[in-house]
SELOPA-575908 format. One record per atom (N, C-alpha, C): residue number from 0; residue in one letter; atom name; x, y, z negated. Coordinates in steps of 0.1 Angstrom, whole numbers, plus 5000, padded with zeros to 4 digits. Atoms other than C-alpha are relative to their C-alpha. Last residue first. Layout:
BEGIN
<zafi><pos>NUM</pos><code>a</code><site>CA</site><px>X</px><py>Y</py><pz>Z</pz></zafi>
...
END
This chain:
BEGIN
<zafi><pos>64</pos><code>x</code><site>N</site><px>5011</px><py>4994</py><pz>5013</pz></zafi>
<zafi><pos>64</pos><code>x</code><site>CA</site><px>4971</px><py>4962</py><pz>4938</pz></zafi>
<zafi><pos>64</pos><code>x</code><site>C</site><px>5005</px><py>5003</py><pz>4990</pz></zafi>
<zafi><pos>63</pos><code>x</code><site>N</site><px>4990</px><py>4988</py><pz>5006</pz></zafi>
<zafi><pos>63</pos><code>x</code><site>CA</site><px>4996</px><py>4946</py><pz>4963</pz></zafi>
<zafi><pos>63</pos><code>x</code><site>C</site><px>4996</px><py>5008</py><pz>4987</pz></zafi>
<zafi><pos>62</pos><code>x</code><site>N</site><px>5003</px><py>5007</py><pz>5008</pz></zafi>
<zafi><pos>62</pos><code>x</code><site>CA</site><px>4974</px><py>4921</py><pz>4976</pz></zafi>
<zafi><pos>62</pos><code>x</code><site>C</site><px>5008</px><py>5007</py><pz>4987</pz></zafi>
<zafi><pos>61</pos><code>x</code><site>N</site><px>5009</px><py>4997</py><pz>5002</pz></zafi>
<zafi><pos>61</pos><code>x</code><site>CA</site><px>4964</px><py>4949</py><pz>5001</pz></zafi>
<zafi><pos>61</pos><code>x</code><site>C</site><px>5003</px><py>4990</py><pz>4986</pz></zafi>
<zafi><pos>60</pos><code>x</code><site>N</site><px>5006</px><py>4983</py><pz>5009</pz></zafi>
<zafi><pos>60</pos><code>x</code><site>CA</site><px>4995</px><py>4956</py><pz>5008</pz></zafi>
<zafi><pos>60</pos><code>x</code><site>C</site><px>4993</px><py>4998</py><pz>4996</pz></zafi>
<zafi><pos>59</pos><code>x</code><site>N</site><px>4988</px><py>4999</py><pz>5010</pz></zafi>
<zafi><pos>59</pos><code>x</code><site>CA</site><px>5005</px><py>4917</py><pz>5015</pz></zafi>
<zafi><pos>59</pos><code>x</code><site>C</site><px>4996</px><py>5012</py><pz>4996</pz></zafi>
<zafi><pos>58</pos><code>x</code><site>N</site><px>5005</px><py>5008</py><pz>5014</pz></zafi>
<zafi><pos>58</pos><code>x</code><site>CA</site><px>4976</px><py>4912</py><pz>5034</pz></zafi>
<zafi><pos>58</pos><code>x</code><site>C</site><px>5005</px><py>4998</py><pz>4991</pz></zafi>
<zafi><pos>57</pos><code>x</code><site>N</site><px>5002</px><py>5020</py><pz>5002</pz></zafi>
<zafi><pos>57</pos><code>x</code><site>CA</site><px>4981</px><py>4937</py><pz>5057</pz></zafi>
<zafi><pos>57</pos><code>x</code><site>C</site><px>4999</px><py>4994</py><pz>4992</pz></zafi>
<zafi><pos>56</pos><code>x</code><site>N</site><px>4988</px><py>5005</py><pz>5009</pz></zafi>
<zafi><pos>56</pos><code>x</code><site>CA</site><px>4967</px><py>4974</py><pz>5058</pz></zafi>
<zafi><pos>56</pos><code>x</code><site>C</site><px>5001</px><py>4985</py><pz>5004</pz></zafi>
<zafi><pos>55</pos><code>x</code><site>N</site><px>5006</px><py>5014</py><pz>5006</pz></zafi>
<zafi><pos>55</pos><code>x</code><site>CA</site><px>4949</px><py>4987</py><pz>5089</pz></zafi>
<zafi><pos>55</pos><code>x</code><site>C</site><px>5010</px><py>4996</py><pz>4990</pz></zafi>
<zafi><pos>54</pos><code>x</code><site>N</site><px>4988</px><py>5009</py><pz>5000</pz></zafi>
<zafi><pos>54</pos><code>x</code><site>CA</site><px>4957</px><py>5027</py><pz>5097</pz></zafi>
<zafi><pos>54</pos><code>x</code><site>C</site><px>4995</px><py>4979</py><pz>4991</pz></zafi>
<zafi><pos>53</pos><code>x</code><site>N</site><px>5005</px><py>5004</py><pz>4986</pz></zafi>
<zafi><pos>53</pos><code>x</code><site>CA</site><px>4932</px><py>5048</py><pz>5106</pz></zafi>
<zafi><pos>53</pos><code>x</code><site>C</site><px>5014</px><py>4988</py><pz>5003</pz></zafi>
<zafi><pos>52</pos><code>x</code><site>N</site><px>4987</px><py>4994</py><pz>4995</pz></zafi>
<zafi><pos>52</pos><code>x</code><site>CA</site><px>4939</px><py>5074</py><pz>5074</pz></zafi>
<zafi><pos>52</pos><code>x</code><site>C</site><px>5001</px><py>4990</py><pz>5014</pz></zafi>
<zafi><pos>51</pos><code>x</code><site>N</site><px>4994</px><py>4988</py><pz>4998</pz></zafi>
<zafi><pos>51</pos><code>x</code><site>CA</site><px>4907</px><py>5068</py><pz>5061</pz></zafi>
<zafi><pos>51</pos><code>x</code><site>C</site><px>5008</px><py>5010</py><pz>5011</pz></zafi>
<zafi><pos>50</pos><code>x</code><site>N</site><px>5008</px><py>4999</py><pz>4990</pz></zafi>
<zafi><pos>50</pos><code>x</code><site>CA</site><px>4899</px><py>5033</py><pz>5072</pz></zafi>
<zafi><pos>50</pos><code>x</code><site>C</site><px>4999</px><py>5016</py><pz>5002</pz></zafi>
<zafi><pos>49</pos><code>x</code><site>N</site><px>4995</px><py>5001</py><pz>4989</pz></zafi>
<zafi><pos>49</pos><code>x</code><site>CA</site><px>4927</px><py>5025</py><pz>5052</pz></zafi>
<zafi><pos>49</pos><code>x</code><site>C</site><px>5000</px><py>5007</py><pz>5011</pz></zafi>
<zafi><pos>48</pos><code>x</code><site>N</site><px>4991</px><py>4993</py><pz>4994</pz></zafi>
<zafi><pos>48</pos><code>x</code><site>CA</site><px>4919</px><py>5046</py><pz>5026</pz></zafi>
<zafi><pos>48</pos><code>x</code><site>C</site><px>5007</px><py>4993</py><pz>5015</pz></zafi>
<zafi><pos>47</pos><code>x</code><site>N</site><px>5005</px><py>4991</py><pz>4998</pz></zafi>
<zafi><pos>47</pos><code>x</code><site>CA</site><px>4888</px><py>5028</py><pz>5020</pz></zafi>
<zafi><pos>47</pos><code>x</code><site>C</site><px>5008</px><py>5011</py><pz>5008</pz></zafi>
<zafi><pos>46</pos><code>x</code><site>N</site><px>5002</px><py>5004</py><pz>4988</pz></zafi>
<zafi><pos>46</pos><code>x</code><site>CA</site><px>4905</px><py>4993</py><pz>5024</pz></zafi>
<zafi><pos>46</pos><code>x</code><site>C</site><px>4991</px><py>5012</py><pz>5010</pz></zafi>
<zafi><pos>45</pos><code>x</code><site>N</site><px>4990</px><py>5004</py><pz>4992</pz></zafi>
<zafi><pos>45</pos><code>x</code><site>CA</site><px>4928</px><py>5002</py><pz>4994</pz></zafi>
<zafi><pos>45</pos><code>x</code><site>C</site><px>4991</px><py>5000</py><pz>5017</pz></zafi>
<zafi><pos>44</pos><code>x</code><site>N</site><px>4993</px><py>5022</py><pz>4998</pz></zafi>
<zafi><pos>44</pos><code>x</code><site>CA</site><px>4898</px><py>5011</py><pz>4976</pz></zafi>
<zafi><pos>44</pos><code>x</code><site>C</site><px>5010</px><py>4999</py><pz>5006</pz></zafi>
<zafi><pos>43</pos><code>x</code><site>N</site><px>5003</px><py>5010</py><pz>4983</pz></zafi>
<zafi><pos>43</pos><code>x</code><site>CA</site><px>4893</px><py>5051</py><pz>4975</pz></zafi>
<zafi><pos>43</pos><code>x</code><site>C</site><px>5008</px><py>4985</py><pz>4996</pz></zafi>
<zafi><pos>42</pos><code>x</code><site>N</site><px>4997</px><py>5011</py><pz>5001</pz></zafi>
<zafi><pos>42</pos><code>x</code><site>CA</site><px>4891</px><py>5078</py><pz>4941</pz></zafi>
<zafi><pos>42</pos><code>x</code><site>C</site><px>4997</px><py>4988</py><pz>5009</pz></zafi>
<zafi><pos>41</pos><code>x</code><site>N</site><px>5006</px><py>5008</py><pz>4991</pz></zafi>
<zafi><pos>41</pos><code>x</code><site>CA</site><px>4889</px><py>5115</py><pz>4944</pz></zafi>
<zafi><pos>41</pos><code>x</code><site>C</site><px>5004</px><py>4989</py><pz>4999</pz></zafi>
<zafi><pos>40</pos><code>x</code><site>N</site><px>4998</px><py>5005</py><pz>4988</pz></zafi>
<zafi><pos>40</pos><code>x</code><site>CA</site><px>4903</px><py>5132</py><pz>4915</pz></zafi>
<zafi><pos>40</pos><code>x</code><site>C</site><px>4997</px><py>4992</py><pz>5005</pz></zafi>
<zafi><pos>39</pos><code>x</code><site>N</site><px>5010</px><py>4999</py><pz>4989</pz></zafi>
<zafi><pos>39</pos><code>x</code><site>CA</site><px>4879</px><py>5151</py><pz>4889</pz></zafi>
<zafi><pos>39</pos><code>x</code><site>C</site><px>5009</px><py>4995</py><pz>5017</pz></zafi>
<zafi><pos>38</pos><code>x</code><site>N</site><px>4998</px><py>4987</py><pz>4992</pz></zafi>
<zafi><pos>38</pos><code>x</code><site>CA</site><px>4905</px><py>5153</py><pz>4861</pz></zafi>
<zafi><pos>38</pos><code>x</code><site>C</site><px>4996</px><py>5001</py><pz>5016</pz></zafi>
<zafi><pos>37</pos><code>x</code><site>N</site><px>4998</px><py>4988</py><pz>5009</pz></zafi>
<zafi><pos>37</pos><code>x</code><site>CA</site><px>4884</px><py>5128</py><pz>4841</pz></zafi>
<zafi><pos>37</pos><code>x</code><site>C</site><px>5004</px><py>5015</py><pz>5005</pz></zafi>
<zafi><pos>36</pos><code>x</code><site>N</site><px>5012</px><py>4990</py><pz>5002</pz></zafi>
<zafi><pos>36</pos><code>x</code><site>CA</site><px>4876</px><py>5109</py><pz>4871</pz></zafi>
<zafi><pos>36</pos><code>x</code><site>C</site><px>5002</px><py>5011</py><pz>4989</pz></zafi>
<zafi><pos>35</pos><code>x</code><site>N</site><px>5006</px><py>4998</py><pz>4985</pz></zafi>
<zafi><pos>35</pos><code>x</code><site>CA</site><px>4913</px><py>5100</py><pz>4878</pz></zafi>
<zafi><pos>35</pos><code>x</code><site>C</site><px>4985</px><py>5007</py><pz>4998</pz></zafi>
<zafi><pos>34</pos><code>x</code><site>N</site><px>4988</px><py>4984</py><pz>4996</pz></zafi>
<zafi><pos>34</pos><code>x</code><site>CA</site><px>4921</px><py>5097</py><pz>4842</pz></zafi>
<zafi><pos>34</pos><code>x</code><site>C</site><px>5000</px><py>5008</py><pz>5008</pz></zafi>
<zafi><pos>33</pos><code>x</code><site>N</site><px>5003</px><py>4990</py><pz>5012</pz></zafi>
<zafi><pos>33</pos><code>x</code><site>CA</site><px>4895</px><py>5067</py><pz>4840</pz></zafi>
<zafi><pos>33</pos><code>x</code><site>C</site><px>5005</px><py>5014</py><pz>5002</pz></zafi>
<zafi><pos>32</pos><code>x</code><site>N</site><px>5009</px><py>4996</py><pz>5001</pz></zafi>
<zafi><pos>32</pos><code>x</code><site>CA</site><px>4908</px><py>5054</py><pz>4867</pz></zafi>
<zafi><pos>32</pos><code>x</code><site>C</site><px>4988</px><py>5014</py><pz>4997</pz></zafi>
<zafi><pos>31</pos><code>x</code><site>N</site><px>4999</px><py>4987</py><pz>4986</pz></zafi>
<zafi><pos>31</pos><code>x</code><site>CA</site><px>4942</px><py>5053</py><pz>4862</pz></zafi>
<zafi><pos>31</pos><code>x</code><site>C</site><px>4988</px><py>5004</py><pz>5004</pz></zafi>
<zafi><pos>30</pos><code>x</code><site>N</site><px>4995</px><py>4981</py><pz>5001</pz></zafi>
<zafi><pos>30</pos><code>x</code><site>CA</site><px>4930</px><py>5043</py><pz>4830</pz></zafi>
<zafi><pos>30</pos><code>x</code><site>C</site><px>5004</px><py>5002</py><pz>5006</pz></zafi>
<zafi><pos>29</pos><code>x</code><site>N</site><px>5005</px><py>4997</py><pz>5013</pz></zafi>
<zafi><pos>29</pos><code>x</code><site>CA</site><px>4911</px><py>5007</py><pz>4843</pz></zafi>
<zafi><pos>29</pos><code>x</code><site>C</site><px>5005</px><py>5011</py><pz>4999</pz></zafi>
<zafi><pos>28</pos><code>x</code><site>N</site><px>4990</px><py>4991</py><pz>5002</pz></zafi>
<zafi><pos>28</pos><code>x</code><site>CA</site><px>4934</px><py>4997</py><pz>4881</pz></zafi>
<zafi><pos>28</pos><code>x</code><site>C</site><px>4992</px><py>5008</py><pz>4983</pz></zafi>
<zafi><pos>27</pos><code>x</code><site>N</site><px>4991</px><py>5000</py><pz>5014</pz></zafi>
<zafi><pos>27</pos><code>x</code><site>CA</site><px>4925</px><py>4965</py><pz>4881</pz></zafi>
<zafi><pos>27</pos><code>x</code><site>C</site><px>5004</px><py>5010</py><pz>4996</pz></zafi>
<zafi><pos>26</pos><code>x</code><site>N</site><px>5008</px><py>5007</py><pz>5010</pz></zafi>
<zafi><pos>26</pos><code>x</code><site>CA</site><px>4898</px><py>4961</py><pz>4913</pz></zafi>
<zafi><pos>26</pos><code>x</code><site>C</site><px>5005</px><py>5007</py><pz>4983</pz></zafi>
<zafi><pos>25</pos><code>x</code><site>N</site><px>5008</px><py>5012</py><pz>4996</pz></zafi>
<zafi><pos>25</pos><code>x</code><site>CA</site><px>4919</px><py>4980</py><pz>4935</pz></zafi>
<zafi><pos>25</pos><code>x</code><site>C</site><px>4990</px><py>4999</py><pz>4984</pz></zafi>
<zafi><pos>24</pos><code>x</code><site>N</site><px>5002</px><py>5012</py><pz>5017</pz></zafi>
<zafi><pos>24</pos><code>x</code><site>CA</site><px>4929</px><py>5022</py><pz>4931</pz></zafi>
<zafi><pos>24</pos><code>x</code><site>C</site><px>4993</px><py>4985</py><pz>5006</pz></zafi>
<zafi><pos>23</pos><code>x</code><site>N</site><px>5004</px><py>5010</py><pz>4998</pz></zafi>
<zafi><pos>23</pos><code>x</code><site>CA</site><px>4940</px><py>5048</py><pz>4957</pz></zafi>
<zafi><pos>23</pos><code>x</code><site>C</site><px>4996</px><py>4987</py><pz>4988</pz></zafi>
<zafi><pos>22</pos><code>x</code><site>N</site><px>4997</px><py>5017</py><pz>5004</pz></zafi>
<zafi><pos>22</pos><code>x</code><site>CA</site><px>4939</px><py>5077</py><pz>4939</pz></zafi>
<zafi><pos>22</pos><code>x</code><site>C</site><px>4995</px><py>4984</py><pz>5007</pz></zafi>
<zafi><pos>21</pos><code>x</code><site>N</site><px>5012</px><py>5012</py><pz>4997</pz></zafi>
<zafi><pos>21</pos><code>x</code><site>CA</site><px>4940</px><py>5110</py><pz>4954</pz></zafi>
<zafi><pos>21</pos><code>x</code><site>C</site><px>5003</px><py>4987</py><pz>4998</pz></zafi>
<zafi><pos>20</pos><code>x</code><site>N</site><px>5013</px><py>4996</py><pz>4999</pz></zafi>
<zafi><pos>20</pos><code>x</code><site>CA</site><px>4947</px><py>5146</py><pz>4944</pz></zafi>
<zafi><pos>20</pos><code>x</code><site>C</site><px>4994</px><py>4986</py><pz>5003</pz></zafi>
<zafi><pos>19</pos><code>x</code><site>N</site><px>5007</px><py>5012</py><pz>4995</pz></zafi>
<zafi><pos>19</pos><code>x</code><site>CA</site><px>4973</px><py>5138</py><pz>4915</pz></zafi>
<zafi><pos>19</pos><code>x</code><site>C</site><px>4992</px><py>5006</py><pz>5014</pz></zafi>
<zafi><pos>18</pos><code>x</code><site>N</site><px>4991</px><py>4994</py><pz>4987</pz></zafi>
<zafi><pos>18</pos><code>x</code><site>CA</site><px>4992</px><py>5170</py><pz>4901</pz></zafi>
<zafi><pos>18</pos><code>x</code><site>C</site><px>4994</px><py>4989</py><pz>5016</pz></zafi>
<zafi><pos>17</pos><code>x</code><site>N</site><px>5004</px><py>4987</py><pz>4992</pz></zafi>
<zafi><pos>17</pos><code>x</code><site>CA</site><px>4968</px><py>5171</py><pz>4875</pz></zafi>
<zafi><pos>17</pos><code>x</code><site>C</site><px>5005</px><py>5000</py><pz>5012</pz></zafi>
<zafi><pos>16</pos><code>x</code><site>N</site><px>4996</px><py>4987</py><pz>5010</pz></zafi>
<zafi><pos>16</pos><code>x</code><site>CA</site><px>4985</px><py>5135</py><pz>4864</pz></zafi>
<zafi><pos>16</pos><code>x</code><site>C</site><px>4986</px><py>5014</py><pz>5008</pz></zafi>
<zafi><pos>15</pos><code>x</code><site>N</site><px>5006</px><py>4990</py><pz>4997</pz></zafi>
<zafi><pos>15</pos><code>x</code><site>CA</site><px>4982</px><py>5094</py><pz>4877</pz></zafi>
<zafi><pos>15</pos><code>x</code><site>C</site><px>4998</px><py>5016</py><pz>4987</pz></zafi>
<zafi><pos>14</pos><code>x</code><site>N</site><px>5008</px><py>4989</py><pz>5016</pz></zafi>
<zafi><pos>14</pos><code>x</code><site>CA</site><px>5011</px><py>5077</py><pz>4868</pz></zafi>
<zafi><pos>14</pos><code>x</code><site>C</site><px>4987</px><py>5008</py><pz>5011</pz></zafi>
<zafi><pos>13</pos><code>x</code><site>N</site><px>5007</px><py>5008</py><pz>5006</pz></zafi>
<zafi><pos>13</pos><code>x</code><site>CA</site><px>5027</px><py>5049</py><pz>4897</pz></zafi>
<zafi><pos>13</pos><code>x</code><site>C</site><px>4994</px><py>5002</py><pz>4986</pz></zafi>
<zafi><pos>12</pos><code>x</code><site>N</site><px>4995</px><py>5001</py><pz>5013</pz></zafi>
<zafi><pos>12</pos><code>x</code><site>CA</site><px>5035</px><py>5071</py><pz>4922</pz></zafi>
<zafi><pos>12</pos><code>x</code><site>C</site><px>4990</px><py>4991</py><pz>4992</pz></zafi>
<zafi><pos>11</pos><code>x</code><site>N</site><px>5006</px><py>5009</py><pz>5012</pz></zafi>
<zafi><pos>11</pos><code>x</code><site>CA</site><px>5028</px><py>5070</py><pz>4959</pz></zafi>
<zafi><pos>11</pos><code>x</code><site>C</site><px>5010</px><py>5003</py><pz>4988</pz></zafi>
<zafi><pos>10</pos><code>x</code><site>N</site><px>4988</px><py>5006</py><pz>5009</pz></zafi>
<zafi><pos>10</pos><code>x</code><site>CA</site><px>5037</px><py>5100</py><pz>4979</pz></zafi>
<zafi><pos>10</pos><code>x</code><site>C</site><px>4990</px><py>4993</py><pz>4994</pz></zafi>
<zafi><pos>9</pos><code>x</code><site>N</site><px>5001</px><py>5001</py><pz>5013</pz></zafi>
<zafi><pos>9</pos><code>x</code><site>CA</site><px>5016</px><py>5110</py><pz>5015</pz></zafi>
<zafi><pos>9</pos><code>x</code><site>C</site><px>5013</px><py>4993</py><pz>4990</pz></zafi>
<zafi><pos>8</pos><code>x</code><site>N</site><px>4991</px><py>4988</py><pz>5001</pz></zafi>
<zafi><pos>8</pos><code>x</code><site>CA</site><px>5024</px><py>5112</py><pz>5050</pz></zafi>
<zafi><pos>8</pos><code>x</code><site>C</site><px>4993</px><py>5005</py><pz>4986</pz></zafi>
<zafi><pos>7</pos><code>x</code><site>N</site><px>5006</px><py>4985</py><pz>5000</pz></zafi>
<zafi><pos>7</pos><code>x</code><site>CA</site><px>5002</px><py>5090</py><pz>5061</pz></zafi>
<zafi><pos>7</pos><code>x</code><site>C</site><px>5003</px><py>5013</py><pz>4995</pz></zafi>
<zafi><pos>6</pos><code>x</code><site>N</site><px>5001</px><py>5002</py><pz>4984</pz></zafi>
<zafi><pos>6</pos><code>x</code><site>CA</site><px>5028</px><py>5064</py><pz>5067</pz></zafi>
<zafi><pos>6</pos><code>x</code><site>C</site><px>4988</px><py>5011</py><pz>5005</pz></zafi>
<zafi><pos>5</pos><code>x</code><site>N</site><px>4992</px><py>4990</py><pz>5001</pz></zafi>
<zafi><pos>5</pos><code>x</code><site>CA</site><px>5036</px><py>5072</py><pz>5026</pz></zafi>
<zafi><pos>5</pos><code>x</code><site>C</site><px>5000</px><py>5002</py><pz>5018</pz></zafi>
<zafi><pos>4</pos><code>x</code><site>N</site><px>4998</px><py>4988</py><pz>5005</pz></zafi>
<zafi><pos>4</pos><code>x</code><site>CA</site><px>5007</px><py>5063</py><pz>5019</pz></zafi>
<zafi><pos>4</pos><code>x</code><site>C</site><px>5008</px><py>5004</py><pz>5005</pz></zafi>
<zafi><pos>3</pos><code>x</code><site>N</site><px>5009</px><py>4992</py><pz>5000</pz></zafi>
<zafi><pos>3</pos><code>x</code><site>CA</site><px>5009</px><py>5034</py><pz>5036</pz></zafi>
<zafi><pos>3</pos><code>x</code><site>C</site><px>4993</px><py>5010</py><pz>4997</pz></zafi>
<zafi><pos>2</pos><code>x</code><site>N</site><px>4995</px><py>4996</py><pz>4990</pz></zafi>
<zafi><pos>2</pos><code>x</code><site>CA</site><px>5042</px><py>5023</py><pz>5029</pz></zafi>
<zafi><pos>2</pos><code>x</code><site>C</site><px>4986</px><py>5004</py><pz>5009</pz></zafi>
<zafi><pos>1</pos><code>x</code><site>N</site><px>4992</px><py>4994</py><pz>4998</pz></zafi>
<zafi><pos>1</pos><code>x</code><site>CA</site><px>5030</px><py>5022</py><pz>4994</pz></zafi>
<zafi><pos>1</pos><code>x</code><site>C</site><px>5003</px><py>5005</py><pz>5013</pz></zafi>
<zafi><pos>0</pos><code>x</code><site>N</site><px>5008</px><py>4988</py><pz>5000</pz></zafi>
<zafi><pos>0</pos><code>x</code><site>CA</site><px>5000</px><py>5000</py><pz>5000</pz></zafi>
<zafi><pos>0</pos><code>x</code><site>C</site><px>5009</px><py>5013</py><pz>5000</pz></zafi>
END
């Protein structure tokens, strides 16, 4: 999922902060979550952002979670 992000010309980190604006998140992600609505950032599935950014993940990113 990383080289996805970063293939749309984005940074992955593994804190979400203020500085945040979009969280990819799977199933497991619990207080990133949380944190994420709290400071009102947008929150997409791995398969959401895919479809986002126009890019298909493989099945290794996506297991990636």
């Amino acid at each position: 999922m990383n080289e996805l992000i970063e293939r749309a010309g984005g940074k992955a980190s593994s804190s979400v902060s203020k500085r945040t604006t979009l969280l990819v998140a799977g199933e497991k992600a619990g207080s990133k979550c949380t944190k994420a609505e709290e400071l009102g950032i947008r929150i997409l599935a791995p398969e959401e952002f895919a479809a986002l950014t126009g890019f298909l993940p493989t099945a290794q990113a996506v297991s990636d979670e």
